[in-house]
VODO-12669 format. One record per residue (C-alpha): residue number from 0; chain; residue in three letters; x, y, z. Coordinates in nm, 2 decimals, padded with zeros to 4 digits. Last residue first. Layout:
N
+------+------+------+--------+--------+--------+
| kenu | kemi | paba |   east |  north |     up |
+------+------+------+--------+--------+--------+
|  NUM |    A |  Ala |      X |      Y |      Z |
...
+------+------+------+--------+--------+--------+
// end
This chain:
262
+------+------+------+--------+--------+--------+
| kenu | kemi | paba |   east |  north |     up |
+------+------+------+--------+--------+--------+
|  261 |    A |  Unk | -02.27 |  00.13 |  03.78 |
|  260 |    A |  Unk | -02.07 | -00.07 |  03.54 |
|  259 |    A |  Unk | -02.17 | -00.41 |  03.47 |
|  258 |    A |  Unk | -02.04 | -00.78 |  03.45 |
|  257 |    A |  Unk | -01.70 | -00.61 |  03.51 |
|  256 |    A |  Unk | -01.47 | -00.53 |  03.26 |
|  255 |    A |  Unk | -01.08 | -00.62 |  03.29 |
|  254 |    A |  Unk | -00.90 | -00.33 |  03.17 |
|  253 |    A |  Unk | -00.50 | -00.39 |  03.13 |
|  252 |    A |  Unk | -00.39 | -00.09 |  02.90 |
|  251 |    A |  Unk | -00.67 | -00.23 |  02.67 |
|  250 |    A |  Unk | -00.48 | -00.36 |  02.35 |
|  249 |    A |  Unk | -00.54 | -00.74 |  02.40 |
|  248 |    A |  Unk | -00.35 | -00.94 |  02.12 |
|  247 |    A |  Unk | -00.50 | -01.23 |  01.98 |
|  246 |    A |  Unk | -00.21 | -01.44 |  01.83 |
|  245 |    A |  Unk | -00.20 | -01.68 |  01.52 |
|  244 |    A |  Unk |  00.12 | -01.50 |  01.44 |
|  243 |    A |  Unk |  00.38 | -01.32 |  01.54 |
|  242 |    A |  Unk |  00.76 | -01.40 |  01.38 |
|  241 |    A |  Unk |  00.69 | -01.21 |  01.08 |
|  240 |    A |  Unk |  00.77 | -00.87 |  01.28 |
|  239 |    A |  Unk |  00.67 | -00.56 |  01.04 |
|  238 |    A |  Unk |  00.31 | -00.61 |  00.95 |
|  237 |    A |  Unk |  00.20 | -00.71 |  01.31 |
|  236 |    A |  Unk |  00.43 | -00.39 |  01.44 |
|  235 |    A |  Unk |  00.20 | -00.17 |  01.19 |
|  234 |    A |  Unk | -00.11 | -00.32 |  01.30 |
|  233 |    A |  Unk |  00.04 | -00.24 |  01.64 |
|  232 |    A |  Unk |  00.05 |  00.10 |  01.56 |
|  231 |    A |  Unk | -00.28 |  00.15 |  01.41 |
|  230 |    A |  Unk | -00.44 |  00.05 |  01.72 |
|  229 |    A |  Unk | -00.21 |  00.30 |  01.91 |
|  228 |    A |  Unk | -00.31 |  00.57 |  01.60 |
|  227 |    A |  Unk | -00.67 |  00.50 |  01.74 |
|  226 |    A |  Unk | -00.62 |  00.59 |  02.10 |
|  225 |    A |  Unk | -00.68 |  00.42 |  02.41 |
|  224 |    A |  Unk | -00.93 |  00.56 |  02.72 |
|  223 |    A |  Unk | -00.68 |  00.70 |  03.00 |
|  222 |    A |  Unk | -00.51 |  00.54 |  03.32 |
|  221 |    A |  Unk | -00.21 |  00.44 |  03.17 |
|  220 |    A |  Unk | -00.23 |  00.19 |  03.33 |
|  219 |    A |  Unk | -00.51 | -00.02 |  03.51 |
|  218 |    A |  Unk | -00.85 |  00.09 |  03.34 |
|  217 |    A |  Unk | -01.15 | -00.03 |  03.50 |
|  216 |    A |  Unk | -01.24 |  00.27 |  03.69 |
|  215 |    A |  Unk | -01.18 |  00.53 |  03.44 |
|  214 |    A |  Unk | -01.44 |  00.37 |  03.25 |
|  213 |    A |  Unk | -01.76 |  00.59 |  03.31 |
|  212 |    A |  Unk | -01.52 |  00.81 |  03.37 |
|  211 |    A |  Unk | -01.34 |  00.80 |  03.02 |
|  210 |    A |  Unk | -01.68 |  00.77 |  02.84 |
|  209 |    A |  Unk | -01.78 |  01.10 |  02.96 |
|  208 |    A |  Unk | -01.47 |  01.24 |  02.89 |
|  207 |    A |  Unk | -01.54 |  01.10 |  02.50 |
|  206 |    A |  Unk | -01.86 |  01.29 |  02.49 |
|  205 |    A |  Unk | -02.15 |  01.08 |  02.34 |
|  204 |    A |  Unk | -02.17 |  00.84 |  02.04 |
|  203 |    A |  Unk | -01.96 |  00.58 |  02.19 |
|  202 |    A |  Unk | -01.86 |  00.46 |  01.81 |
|  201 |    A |  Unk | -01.70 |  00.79 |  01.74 |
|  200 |    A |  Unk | -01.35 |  00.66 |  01.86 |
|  199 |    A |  Unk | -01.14 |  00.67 |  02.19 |
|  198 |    A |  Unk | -01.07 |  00.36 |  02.24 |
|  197 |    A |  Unk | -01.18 |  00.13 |  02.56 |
|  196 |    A |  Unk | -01.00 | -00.20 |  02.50 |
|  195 |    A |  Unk | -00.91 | -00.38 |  02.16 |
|  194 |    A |  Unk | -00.86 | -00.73 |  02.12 |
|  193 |    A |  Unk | -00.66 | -00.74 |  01.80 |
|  192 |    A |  Unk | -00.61 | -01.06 |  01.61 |
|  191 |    A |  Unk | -00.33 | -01.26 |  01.40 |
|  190 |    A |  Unk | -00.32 | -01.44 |  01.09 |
|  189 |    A |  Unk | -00.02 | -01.53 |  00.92 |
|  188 |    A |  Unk |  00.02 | -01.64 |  00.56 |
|  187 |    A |  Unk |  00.30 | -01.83 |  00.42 |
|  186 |    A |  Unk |  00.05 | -02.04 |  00.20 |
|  185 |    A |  Unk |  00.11 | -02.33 |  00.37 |
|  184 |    A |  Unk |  00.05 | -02.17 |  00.70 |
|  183 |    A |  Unk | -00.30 | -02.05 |  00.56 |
|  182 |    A |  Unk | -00.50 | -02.35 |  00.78 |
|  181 |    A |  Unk | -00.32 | -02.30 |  01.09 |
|  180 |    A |  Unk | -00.37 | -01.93 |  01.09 |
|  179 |    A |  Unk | -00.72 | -02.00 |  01.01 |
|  178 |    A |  Unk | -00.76 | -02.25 |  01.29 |
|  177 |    A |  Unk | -00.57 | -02.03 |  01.54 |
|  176 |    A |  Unk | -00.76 | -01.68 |  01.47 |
|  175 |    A |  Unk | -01.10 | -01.85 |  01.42 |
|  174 |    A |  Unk | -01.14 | -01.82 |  01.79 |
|  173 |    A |  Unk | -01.08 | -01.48 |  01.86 |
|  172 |    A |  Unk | -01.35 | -01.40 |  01.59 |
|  171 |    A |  Unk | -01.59 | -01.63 |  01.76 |
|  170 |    A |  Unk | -01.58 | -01.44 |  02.07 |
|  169 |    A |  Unk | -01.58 | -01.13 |  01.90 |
|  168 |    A |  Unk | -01.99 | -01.22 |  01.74 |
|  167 |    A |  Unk | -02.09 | -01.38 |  02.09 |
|  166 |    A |  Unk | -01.96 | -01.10 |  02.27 |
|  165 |    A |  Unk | -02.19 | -00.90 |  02.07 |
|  164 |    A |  Unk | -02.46 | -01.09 |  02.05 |
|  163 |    A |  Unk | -02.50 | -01.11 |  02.46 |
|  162 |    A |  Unk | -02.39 | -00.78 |  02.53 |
|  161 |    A |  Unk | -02.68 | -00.67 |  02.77 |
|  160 |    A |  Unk | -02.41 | -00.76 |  03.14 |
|  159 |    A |  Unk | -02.10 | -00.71 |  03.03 |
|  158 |    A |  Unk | -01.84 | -00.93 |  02.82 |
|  157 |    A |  Unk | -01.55 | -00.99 |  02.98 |
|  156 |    A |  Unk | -01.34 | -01.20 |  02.74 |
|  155 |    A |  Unk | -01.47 | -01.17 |  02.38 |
|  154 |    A |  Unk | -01.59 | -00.84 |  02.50 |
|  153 |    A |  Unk | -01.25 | -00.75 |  02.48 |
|  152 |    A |  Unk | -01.30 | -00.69 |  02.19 |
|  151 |    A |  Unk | -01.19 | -00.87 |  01.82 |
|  150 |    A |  Unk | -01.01 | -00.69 |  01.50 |
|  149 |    A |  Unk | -00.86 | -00.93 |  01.24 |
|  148 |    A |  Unk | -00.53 | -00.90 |  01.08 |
|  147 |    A |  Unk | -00.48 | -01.04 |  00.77 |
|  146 |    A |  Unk | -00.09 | -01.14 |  00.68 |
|  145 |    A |  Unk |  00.10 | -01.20 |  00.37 |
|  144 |    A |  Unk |  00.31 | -01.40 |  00.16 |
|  143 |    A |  Unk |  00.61 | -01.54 |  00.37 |
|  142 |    A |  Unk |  00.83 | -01.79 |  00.22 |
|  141 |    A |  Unk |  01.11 | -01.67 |  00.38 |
|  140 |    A |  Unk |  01.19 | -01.44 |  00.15 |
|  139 |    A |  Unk |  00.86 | -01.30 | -00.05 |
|  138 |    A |  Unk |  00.62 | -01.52 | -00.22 |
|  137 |    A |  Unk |  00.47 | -01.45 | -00.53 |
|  136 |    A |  Unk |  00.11 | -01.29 | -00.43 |
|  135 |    A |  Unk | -00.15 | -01.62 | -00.51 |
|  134 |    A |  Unk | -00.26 | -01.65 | -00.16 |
|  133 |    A |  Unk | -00.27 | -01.33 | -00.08 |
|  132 |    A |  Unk | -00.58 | -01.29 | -00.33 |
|  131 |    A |  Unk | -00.70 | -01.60 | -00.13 |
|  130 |    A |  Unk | -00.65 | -01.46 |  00.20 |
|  129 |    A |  Unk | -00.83 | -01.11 |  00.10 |
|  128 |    A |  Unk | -01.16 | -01.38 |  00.04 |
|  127 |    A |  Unk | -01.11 | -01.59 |  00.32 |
|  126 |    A |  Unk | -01.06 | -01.30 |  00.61 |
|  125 |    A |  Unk | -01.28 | -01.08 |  00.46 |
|  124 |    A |  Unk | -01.54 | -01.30 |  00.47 |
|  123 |    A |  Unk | -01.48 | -01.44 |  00.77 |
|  122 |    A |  Unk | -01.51 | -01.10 |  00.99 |
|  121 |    A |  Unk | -01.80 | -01.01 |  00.80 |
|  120 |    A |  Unk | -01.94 | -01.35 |  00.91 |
|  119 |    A |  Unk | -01.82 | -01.26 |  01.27 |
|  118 |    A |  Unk | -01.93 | -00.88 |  01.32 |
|  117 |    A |  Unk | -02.23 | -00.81 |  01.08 |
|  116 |    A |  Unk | -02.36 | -01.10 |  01.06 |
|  115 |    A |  Unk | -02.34 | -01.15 |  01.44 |
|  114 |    A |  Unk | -02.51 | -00.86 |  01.51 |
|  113 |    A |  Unk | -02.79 | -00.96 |  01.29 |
|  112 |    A |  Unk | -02.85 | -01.32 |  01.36 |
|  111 |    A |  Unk | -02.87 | -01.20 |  01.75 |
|  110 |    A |  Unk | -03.07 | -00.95 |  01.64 |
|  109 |    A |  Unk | -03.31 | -01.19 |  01.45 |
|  108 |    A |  Unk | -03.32 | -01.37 |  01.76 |
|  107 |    A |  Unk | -03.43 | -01.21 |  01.97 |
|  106 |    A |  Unk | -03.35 | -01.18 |  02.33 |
|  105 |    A |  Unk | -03.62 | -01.35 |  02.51 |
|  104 |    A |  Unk | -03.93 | -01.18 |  02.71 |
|  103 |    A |  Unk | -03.87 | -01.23 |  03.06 |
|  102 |    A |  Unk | -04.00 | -00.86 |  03.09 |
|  101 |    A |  Unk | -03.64 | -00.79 |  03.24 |
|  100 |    A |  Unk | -03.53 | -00.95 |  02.95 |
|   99 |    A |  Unk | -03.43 | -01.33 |  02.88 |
|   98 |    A |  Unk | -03.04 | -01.34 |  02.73 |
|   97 |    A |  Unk | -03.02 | -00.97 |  02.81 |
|   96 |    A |  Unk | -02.99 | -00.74 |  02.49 |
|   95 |    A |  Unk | -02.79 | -00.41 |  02.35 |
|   94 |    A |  Unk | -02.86 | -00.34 |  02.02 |
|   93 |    A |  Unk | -02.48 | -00.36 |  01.84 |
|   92 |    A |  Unk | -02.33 | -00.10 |  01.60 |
|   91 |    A |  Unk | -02.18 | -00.11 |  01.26 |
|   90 |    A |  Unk | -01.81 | -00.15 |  01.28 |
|   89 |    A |  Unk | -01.51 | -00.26 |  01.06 |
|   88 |    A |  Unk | -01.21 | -00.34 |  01.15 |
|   87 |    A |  Unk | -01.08 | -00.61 |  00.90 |
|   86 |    A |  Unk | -00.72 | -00.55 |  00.83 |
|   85 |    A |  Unk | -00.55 | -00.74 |  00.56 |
|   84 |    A |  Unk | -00.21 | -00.70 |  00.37 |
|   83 |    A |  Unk | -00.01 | -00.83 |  00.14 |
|   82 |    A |  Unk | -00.19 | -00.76 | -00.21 |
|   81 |    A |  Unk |  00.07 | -00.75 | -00.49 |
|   80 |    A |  Unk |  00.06 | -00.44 | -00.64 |
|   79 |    A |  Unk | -00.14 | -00.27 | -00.93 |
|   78 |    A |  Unk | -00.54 | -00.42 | -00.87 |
|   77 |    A |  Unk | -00.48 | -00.58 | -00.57 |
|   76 |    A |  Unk | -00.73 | -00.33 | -00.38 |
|   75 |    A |  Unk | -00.99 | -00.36 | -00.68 |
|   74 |    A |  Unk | -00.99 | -00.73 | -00.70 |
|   73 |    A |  Unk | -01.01 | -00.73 | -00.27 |
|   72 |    A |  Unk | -01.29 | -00.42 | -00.31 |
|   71 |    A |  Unk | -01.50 | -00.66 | -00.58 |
|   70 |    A |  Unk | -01.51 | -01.00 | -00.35 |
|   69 |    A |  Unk | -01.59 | -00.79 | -00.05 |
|   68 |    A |  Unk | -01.86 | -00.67 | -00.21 |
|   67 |    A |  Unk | -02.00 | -01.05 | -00.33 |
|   66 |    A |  Unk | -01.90 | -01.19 |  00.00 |
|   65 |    A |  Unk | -02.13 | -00.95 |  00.18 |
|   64 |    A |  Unk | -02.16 | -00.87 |  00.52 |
|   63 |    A |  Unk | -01.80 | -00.68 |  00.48 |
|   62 |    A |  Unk | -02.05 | -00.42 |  00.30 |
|   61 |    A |  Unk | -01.79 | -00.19 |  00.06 |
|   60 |    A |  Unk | -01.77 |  00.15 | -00.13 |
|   59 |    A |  Unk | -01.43 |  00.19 | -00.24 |
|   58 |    A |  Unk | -01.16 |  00.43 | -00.11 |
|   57 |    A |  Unk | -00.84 |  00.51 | -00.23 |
|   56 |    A |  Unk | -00.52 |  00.61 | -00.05 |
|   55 |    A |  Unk | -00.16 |  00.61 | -00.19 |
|   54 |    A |  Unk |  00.20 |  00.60 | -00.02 |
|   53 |    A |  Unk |  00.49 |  00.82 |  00.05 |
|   52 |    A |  Unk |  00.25 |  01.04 |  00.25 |
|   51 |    A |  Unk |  00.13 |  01.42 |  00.09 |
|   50 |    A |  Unk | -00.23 |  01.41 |  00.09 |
|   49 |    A |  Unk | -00.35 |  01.10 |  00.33 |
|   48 |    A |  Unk | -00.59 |  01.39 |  00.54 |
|   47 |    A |  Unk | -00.65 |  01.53 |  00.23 |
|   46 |    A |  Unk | -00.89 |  01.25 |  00.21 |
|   45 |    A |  Unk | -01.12 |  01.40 |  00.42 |
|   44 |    A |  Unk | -01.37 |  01.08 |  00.49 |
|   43 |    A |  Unk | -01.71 |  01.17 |  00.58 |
|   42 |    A |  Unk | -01.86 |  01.09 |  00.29 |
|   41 |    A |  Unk | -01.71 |  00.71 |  00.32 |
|   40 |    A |  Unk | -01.92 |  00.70 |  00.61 |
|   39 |    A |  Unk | -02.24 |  00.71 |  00.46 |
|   38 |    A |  Unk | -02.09 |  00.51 |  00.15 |
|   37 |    A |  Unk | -02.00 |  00.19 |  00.36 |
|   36 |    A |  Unk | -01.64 |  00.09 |  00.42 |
|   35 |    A |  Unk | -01.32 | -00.01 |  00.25 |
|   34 |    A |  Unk | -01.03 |  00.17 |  00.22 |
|   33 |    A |  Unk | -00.77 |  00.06 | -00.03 |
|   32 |    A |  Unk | -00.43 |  00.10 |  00.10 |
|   31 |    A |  Unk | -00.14 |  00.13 | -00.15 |
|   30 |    A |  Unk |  00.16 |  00.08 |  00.11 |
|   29 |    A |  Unk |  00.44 |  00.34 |  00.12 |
|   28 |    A |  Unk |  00.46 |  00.32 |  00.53 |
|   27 |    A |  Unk |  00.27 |  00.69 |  00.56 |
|   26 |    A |  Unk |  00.00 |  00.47 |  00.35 |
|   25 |    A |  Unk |  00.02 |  00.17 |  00.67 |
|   24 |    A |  Unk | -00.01 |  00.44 |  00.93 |
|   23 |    A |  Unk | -00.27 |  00.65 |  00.75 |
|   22 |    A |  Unk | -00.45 |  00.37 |  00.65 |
|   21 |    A |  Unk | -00.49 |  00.20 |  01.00 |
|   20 |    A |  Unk | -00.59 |  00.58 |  01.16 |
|   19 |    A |  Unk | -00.86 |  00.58 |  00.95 |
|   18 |    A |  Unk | -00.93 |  00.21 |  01.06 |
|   17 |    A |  Unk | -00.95 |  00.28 |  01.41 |
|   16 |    A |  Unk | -01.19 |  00.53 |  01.36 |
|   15 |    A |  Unk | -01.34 |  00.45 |  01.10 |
|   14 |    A |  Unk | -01.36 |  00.54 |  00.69 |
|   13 |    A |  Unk | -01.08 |  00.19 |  00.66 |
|   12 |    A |  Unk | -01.38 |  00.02 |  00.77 |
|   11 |    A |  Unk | -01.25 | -00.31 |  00.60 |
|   10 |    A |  Unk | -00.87 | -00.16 |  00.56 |
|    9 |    A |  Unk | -00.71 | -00.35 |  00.24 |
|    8 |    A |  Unk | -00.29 | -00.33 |  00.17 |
|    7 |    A |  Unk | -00.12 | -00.36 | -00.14 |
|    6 |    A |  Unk |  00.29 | -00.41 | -00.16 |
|    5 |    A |  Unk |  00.59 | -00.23 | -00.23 |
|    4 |    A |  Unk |  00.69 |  00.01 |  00.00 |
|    3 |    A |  Unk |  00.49 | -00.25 |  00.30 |
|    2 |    A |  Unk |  00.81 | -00.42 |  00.25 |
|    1 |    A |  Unk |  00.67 | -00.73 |  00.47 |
|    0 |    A |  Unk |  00.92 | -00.92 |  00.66 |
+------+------+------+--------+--------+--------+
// end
């Protein structure tokens, strides 16, 4: 098991929602958490918000596109403890796009490229580069060293109708969750993803009540859009039981999307 008291943690789009709420739990833990995310965003984050928990928070400016930044914000983030921790949750946006358009023009391809730069190679790098800084952490009983903890959609199961690159870019996250898991075992890492549902972050840009019934629909139990600090939570749980791993884990209450909502 992790002792998150004494050990370095990374948030990729730490400034998020779902990652915000991954550095409060993990800092309120007594991990050092570096948060990672671009400098617009990074602005935004009230760091008082960490003031006061038995851990530390600091932020570096960071593009999980590129190996070079990532690179510097893992050296940074294992800077004074042993890194031991992973989350990759970072965000960006996604142009929506049929395969052929309604104009039968095709989707194109440089957004396709795009999106999935953004989501899956991002994805990678932080996966590769944090699992190498894990990698060389003395080991802790059991053998274990670490664990990175990717963040997928379910979009990687049911994606809609226009989300073509998207589901695409989680798709291939939930598969690289196996093979990399497979490939750090030697190194007593773990590697496990989150599918998350319908959560209640900024990344719907409109009202949040308007998202809940667009999506009320969909939901099975409890019948409400998810919350970040639930995310948070079950990065937590990943942290805490050694005995997961390799896992996607769908965190949507049940949802099952259509091929398009009306």
């Amino acid at each position: 098991m992790i002792d998150l008291n004494e050990a370095a943690a990374i948030v990729v789009g730490g400034a998020g929602g779902l990652g915000r709420a991954t550095t409060k739990r993990l800092a309120a833990r007594g991990a050092e958490v570096t948060a990672v995310d671009i400098e617009e965003s990074l602005n935004r984050l009230d760091l008082d918000e960490f003031a006061g928990l038995p851990g530390s928070v600091r932020t570096v400016v960071g593009d999980a596109a590129s190996p070079t930044s990532m690179t510097a914000a893992v050296v940074e983030a294992a800077r004074s403890r042993p890194l031991r921790v992973a989350v990759s949750c970072h965000g960006g946006g996604s142009k929506p796009g049929r395969t052929i358009g309604r104009d039968g023009t095709p989707f194109d391809p440089e957004e396709f490229a795009h999106t999935v730069s953004m989501y899956l190679t991002g994805t990678f790098n932080v996966l590769s580069i944090a699992a190498a800084a894990i990698a060389s952490s003395p080991p802790l009983e059991g053998g274990e060293r670490g664990v990175v903890i990717n963040t997928s959609s379910v979009a990687a199961f049911d994606g809609q109708i226009g989300q073509l690159a998207y589901a695409a870019a989680k798709g291939g996250i939930v598969s690289m969750t196996l093979v990399a898991a497979r490939d750090l075992a030697r190194h007593g890492i773990r590697v496990c993803t989150i599918a998350p549902g319908i959560i209640a972050t900024p990344a719907y840009r409109r009202p949040l009540d308007e998202v809940e019934k667009a999506f009320e629909s969909v939901i099975q139990f409890p019948h409400r859009l998810g919350r970040p600090d639930e995310y948070g939570a079950l990065v937590e749980h990943i942290c805490d039981n050694s005995y997961l791993n390799a896992e996607v884990i769908r965190l949507d209450a049940g949802a099952r999307m259509p091929p398009l909502l009306s």
